[in-house]
C-alpha positions, -999 to +999 in steps of 0.1 A: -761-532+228-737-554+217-737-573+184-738-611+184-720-631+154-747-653+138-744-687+123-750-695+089-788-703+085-781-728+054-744-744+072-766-752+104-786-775+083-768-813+080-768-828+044-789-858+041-773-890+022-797-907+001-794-949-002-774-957-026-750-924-017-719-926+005-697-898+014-658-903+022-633-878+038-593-882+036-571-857+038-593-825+032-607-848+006-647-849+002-660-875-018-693-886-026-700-915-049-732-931-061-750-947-090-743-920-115-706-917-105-683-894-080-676-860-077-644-848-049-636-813-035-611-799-013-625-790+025-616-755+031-593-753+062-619-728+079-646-753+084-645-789+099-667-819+078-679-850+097-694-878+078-717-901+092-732-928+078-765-910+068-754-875+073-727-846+063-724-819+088-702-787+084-690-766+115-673-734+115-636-735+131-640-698+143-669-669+143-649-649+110-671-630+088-651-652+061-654-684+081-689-682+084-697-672+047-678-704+039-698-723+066-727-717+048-709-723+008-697-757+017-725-771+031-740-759+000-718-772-024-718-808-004-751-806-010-752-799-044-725-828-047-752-851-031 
């Protein structure tokens, strides 16, 4: 039986933007800005961010061990910047 690389449970999930939020990226610069100020972090090269206007998704560039434990700890640290 052979082994199958899993996705991150928590990475899979996209990260709702509130109203009032908006998210920005430039340069393997994240930022989100909204009434109570903005907060910026540096995308790790082993995932890829897309911003949307309502939604921030994070895909894994490759199936890693690394890459997908950092799948799943940038989606939740975008979501803790939200």
């Amino acid at each position: 039986m052979e082994a199958k690389a899993k996705v991150s449970r928590v990475g899979r999930l996209p990260v709702a933007l509130p109203d009032g939020v908006k998210a920005s990226l430039a340069d393997g610069e994240l930022t989100v800005s909204g009434k109570l100020g903005s907060l910026s972090m540096s995308i790790h090269s082993n995932v890829e961010v897309e911003v949307a206007s309502d939604k921030v998704t994070v895909t894994p560039r490759d199936d890693h061990r690394k890459t997908r434990a950092l799948h799943g700890l940038m989606r939740a640290l975008i979501n803790n910047m939200v």
